[in-house]
FIDRENTOR-268996 format. One line per 8 residues: number of its first residue (from 1); their letters; for each residue x, y, z of C-alpha. Coordinates in steps of 0.02 Angstrom, whole numbers, always signed. Layout:
<rs>
NUM = A = X/Y/Z  ...
</rs>
This chain:
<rs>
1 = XXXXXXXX = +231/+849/-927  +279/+961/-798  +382/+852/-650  +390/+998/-551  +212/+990/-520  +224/+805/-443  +254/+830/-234  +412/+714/-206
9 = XXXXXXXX = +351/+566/-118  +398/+606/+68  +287/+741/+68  +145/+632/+72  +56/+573/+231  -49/+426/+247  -218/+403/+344  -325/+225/+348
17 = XXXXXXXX = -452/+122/+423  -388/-62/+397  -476/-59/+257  -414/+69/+130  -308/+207/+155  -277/+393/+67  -101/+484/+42  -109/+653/+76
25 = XXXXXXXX = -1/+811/+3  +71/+938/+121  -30/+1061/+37  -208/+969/+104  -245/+858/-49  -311/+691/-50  -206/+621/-220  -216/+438/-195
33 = XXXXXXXX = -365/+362/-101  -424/+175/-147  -615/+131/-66  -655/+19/-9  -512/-71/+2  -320/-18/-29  -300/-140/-179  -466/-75/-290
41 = XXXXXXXX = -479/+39/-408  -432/+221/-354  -556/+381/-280  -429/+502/-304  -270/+475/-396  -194/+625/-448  -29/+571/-367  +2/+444/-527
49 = XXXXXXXX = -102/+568/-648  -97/+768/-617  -230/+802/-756  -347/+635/-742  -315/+553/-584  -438/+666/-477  -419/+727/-301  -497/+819/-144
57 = XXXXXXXX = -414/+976/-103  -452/+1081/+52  -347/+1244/+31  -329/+1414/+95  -328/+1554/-17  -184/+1666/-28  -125/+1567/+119  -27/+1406/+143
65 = XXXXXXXX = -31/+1259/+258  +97/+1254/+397  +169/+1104/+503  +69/+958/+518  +85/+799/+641  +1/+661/+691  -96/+672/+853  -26/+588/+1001
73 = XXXXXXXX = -30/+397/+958  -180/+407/+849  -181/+383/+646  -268/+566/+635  -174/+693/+544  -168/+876/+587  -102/+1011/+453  -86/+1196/+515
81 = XXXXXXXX = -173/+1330/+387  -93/+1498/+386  -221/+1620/+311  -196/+1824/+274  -323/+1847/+431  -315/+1692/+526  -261/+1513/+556  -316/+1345/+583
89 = XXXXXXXX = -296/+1151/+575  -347/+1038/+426  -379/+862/+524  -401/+705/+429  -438/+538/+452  -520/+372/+415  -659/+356/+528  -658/+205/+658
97 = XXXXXXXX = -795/+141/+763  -846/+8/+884  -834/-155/+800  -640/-70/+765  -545/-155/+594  -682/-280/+572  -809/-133/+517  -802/-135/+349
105 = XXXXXXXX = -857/+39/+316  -744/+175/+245  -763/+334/+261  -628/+500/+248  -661/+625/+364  -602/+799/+341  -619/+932/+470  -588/+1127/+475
113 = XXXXXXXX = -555/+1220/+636  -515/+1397/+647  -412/+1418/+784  -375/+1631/+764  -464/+1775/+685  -544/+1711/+517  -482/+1594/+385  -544/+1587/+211
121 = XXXXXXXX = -553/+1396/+146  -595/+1322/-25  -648/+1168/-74  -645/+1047/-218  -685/+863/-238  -642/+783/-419  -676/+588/-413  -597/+501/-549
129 = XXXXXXXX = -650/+307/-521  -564/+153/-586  -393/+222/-599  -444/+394/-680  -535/+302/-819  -726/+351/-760  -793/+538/-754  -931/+520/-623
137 = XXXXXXXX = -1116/+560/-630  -1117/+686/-481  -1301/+697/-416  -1363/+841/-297  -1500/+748/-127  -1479/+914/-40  -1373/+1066/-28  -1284/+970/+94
145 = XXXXXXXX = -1268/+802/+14  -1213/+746/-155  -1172/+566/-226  -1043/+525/-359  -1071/+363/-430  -982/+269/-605  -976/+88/-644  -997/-2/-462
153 = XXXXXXXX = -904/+143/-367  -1010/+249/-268  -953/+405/-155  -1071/+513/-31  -1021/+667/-15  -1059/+780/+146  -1028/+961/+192  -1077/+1082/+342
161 = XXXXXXXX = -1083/+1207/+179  -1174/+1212/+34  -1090/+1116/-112  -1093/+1165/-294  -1080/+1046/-443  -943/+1122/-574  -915/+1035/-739  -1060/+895/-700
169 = XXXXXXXX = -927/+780/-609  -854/+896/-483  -918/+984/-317  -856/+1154/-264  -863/+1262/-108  -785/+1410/-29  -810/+1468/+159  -762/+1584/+291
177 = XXXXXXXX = -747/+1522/+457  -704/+1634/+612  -609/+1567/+767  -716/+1421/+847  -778/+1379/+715  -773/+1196/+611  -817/+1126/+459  -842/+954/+411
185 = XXXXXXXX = -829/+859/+249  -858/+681/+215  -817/+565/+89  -909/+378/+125  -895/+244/+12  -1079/+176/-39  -1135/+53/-179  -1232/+133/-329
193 = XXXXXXXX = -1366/+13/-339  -1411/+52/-125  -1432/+222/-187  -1582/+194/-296  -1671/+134/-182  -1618/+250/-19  -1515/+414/-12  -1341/+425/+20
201 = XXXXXXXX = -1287/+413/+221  -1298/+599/+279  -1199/+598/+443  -1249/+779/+547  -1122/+871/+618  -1123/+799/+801  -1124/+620/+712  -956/+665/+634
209 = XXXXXXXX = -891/+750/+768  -930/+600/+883  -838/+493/+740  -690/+603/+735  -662/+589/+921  -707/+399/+936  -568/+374/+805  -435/+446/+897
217 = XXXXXXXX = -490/+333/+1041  -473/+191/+949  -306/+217/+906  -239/+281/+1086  -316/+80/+1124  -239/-4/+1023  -70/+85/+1057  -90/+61/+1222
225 = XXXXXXXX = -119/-138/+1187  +84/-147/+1155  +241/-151/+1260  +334/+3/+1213  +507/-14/+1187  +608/+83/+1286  +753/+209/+1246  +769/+343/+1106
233 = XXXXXXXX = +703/+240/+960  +524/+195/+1060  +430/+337/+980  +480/+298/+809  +474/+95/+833  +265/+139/+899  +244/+245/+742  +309/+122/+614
241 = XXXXXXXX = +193/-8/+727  +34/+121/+683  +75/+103/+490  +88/-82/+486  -110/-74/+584  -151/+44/+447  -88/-69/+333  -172/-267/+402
249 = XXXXXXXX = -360/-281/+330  -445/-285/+486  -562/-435/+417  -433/-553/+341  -268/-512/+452  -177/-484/+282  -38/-331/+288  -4/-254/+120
257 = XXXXXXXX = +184/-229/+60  +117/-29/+10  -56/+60/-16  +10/+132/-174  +58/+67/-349  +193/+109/-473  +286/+229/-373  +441/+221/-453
265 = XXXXXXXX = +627/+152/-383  +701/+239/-530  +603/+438/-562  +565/+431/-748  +596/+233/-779  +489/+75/-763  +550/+21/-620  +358/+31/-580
273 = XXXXXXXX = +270/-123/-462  +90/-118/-367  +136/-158/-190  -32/-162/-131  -28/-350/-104  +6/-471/+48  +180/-560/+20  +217/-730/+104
281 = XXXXXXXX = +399/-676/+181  +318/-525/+245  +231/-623/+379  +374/-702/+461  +432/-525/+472  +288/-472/+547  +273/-629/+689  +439/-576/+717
289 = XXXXXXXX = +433/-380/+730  +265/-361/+788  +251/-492/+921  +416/-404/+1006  +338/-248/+1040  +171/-352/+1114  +48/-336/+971  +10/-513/+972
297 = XXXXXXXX = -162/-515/+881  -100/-427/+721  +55/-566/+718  -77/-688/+734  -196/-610/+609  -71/-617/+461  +7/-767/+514  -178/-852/+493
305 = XXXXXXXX = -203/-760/+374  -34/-838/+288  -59/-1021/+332  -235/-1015/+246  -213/-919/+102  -87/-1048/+54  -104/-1221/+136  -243/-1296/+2
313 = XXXXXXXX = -60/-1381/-92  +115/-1318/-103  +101/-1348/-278  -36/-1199/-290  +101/-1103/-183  +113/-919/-248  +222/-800/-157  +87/-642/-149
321 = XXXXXXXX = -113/-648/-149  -234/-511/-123  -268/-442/+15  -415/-527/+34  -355/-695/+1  -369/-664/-193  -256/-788/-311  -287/-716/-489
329 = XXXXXXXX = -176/-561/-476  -131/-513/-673  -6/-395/-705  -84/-243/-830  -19/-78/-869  -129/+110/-877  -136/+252/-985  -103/+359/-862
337 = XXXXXXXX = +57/+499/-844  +144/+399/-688  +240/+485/-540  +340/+631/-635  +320/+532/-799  +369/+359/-729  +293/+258/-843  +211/+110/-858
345 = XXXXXXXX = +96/+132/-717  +42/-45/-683  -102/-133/-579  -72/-322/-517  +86/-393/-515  +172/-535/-611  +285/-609/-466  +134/-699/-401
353 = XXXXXXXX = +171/-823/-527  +369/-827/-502  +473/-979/-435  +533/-896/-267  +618/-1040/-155  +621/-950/-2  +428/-954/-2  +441/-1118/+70
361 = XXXXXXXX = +589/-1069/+209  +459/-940/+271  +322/-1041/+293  +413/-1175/+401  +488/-1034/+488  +337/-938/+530  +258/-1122/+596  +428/-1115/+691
369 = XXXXXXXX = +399/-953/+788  +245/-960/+814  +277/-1137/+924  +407/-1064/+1014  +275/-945/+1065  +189/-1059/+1129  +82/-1124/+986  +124/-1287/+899
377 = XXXXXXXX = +30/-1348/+736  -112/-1439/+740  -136/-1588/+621  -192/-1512/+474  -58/-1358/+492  +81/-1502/+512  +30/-1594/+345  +53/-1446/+239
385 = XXXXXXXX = +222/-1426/+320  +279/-1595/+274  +221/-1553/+101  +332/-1394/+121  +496/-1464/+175  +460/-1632/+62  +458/-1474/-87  +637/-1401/-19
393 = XXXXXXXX = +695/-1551/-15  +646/-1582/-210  +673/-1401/-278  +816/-1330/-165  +943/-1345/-314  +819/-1243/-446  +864/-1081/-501  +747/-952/-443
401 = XXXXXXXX = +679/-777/-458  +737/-741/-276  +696/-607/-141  +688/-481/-265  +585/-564/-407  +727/-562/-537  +627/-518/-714  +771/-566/-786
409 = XXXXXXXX = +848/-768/-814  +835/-850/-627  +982/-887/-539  +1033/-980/-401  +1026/-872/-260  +1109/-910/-89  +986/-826/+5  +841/-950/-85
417 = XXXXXXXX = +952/-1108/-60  +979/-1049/+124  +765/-1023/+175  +771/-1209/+88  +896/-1252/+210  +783/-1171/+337  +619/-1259/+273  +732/-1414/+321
425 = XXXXXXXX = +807/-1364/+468  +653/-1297/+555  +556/-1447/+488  +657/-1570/+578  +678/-1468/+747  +459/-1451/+733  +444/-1626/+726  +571/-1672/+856
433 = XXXXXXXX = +490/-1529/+977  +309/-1582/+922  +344/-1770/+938  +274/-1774/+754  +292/-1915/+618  +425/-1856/+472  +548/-1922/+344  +684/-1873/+457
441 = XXXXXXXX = +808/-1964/+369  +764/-1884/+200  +764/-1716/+292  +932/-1729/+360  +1015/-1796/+186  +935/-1627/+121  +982/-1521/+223  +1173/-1591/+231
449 = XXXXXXXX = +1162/-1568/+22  +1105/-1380/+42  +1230/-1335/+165  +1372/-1409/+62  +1319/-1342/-77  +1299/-1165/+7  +1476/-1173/+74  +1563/-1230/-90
457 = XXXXXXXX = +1489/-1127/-225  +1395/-986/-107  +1547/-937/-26  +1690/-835/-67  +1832/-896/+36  +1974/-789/-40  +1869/-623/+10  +1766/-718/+188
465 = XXXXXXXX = +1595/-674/+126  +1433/-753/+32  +1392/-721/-130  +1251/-668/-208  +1218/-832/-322  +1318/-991/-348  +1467/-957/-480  +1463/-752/-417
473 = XXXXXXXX = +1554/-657/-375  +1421/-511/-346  +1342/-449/-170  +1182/-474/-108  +1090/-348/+45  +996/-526/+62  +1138/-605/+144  +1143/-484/+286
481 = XXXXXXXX = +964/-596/+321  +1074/-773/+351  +1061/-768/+524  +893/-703/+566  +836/-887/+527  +993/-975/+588  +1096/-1047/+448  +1245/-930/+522
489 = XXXXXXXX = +1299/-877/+686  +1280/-680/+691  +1440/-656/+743  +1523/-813/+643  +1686/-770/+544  +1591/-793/+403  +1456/-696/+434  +1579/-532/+494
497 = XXXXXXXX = +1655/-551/+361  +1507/-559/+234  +1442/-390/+322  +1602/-305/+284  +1603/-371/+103  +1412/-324/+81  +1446/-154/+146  +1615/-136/+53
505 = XXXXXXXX = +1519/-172/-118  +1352/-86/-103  +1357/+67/+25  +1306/+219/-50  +1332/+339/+93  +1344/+307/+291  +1268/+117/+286  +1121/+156/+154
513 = XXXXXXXX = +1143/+0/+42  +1076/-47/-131  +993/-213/-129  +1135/-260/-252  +1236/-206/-393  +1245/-332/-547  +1117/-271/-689  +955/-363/-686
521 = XXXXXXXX = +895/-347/-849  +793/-199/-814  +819/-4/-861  +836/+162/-744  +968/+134/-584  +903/+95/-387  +907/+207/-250  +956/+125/-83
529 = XXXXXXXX = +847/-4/-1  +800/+49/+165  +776/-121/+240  +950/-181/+209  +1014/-23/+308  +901/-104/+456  +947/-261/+412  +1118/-213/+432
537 = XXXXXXXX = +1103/-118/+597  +1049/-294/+664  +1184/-389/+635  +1323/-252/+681  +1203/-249/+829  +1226/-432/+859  +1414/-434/+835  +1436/-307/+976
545 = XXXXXXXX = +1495/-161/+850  +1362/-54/+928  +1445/+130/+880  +1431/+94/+694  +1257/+6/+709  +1189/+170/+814  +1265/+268/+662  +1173/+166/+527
553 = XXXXXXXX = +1035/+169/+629  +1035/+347/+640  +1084/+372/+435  +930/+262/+407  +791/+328/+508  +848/+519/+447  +782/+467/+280  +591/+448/+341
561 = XXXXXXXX = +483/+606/+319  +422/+722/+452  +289/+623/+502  +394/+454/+536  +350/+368/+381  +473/+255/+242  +482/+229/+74  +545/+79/-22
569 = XXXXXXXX = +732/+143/-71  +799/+348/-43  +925/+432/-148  +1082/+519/-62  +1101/+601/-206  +936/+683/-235  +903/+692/-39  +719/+595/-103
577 = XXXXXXXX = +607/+442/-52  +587/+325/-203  +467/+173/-224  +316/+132/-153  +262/+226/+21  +243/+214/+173  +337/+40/+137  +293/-105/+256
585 = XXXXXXXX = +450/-202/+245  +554/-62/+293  +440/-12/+444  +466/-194/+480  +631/-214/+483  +639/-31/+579  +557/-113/+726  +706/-256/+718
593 = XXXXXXXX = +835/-150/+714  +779/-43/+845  +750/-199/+952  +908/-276/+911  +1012/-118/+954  +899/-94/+1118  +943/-283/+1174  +1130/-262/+1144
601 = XXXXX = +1116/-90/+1235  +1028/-173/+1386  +1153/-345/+1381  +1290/-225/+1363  +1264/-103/+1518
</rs>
């Protein structure tokens, strides 16, 4: 296995339709596309498999691509091509139309211009369905249009130029386009069985054009839909605002953690998850980050999405589902290379069956913000919460799997047995607000317990700071979290004195932190996780030490990639973006920093 043959990480860009989304190399390669949705089986997926994973390469002979950008506020990529004669722009996309996230179509648009002289281009399309695992049956309608179909996955294939089948499963084509002109390739998702009774769509050129352009439209919409944020960080704050759209299913109002699986937080280990799920703390997140910058419907849409995904019991509770609402989401592993021989690469993910606590702290909480927006529960909505905070009441003293789904033995994490707290705290001050019936008393006894508890075996008094678990003496980047949901004062003794201690312990250059430092049971070593930097830049933002939040800030943001986007964790060491990408939670908690230092700026002047 050669690694060197692997593009790190950051050089991938991403492109989607609320639907399903493709990762594209800097050389013009489509290496991880899932259709139609981000959480099925992949298209392409050379980017976890360089010799079976497949891929859709649009290159330029003896040439090289160039810069590349996204165009103005729109989820439309441009590449430059530098040929021997000429140049041009590779332009990709995921085609959007009227009807906007709620058509469930899917379709990759890729687009050729030559912009000087002439420019030789090649092409080549090798689908690989279901993970690598199925060599198509590649079928010719015209010169023009092809199908590739395998199991239940079906792919129409359409090209201004004539394309030729090569090894029965692949399509092939070379061109030479002089300045002016364009070429046009699609990729649409279709379902085998349609095709034997009707060909494959076929799309003509001004149809795809029109596409193209309506795409970009419906971007520049919906960013004009927000309320920038002013100052330096605005652009950055809208772009990480784009990737979370790209990321919501436009039908269910569910945001995936990642589009990509088993992206490794450790190059060469097994450090090795599928993020392409929806995770429960996630949404109070997004209610949180999204609604401040005005995009009200997509905090709505995954709150909703939330609340009904989980409120059938709290004893069917799971912590993650499908982005489609799915519950069954085994963990399995596939014969494939991985990332630069990261191996296993798995599918699913096992955590949707873990005891995580703060699950239930979320839920209240997102209930919580969304009334003091203006939108109290209804009856139904406020039964499940009394079954939530009734449950934190009963299970705040469990040990759990935590934040960061601990494989190993669970523990009993401060950070859990504070979102209990929360559950109980937010529970009482909803039913006070709301005028609503509740076991107040019970509540309150609770809630006294937790905080005790918290404050005599969560808290380090000789050192001033929290603790990772009860009887630790280990950090946590979790605790930097305490007062985002009000169980300490931002700029309480105890929590200053926590942020020094977390920052102290786990810094591994300039405010990038490690998530923590005790060994959980599992091989390979962590690279830093970029939410606690953000997380971090809030509260030094909230305790007025705005010089050394700008600086974190700053440390932080330098790790995304030329196009804006963030991984999971980065190594200082190796300059490189680890872990699943572009990661929500860190675009998340990007938007909270920024607002948090832009506030303090503002209340400061």
């Amino acid at each position: 296995m050669d690694s060197s043959a692997y593009p790190r990480i950051g050089d991938y860009a991403l492109i989607g339709d609320c639907h399903s989304a493709a990762l594209i190399s800097r050389s013009g390669s489509i290496e991880w596309c899932c259709m139609p949705r981000l959480d099925g089986g992949s298209v392409f997926g050379r980017m976890l498999d360089r010799e079976r994973g497949g891929h859709c390469t649009i290159s330029v002979p003896r040439g090289r691509a160039g810069d590349r950008t996204y165009a103005g506020d729109a989820l439309v990529l441009e590449t430059a091509l530098h040929g021997e004669s000429g140049d041009g722009v590779l332009i990709d996309c995921m085609t959007m139309r009227e009807g906007g996230a709620r058509d469930p179509h899917c379709q990759v648009l890729r687009v050729v211009e030559c912009t000087r002289g002439t420019i030789e281009v090649e092409i080549e399309i090798v689908p690989r369905f279901d993970y690598g695992s199925v060599r198509p049956w590649v079928r010719r309608h015209s010169p023009h249009v092809h199908s590739a179909v395998g199991g239940d996955d079906g792919l129409a294939v359409v090209c201004d130029v004539q394309l030729d089948i090569a090894d029965r499963h692949d399509l092939r084509a070379t061109a030479r386009l002089r300045a002016g002109d364009r070429l046009r390739l699609s990729l649409q998702s279709v379902s085998p069985a349609d095709l034997e009774y009707e060909p494959p769509p076929h799309p003509d050129a001004d149809e795809l054009d029109a596409r193209l352009e309506a795409t970009r439209e419906w971007w520049r919409r919906w960013a004009d839909g927000g309320e920038p944020l002013a100052g330096p960080e605005g652009r950055g704050v809208q772009r990480s605002a784009m990737v979370l759209k790209a990321l919501q299913n436009g039908r269910t109002g569910a945001i995936a953690a990642a589009p990509t699986t088993s992206l490794p937080e450790s190059p060469g280990g097994s450090r090795n998850w599928d993020y392409r799920y929806s995770w429960i703390r996630d949404s109070a997140y997004s209610v949180r980050s999204l609604a401040q910058l005005g995009y009200e419907d997509e905090a709505d849409g995954f709150r909703r999405f939330v609340q009904r995904s989980s409120a059938g019991s709290v004893e069917d509770l799971q912590v993650l589902y499908g982005v489609g609402g799915e519950r069954r989401i085994q963990e399995a592993e596939l014969d494939l290379e991985g990332w630069r021989g990261s191996r296993p690469v798995r599918v699913g993910n096992a955590a949707s069956g873990q005891l995580q606590l703060d699950a239930l702290g979320e839920l209240v909480n997102l209930a919580w913000r969304w009334h003091r927006r203006g939108h109290s529960p209804d009856d139904d909505l406020w039964r499940f919460l009394v079954e939530l905070v009734d449950s934190a009441a009963e299970k705040w003293d469990q040990a759990d799997a935590g934040i960061w789904e601990w494989r190993d033995n669970p523990k009993h994490f401060v950070h859990s047995k504070a979102m209990c707290w929360a559950a109980l705290e937010r529970g009482l001050a909803l039913a006070k607000e709301c005028m609503r019936k509740a076991p107040e008393q019970r509540w309150r006894k609770a809630r006294d317990a937790v905080r005790e508890a918290i404050e005599e075996k969560g808290f380090d008094k000789s050192r001033g700071t929290y603790v990772q678990a009860f009887g630790s003496t280990e950090l946590d980047g979790a605790l930097l979290l305490l007062p985002t949901f009000g169980f300490v004062e931002w700029d309480d003794a105890r929590m200053v004195g926590t942020v020094d201690a977390v920052r102290d312990a786990l810094d591994v250059g300039d405010g990038l932190l490690l998530r923590y430092s005790e060994d959980d049971g599992i091989a390979g070593k962590e690279g830093a996780f970029l939410a606690c930097s953000f997380w971090l830049v809030e509260c030094l933002a909230h305790q007025h030490r705005l010089e050394d939040a700008q600086a974190v800030f700053d440390r932080a943001v330098a790790t995304a990639n030329d196009l804006g986007l963030f991984g999971e964790e980065f190594s200082p060491e190796d300059d490189e973006i680890l872990g699943n990408f572009p990661q929500g939670l860190t675009h998340l908690a990007h938007i909270a920093a920024a607002v948090a230092l832009n506030e303090q700026r503002v209340s400061g002047s």
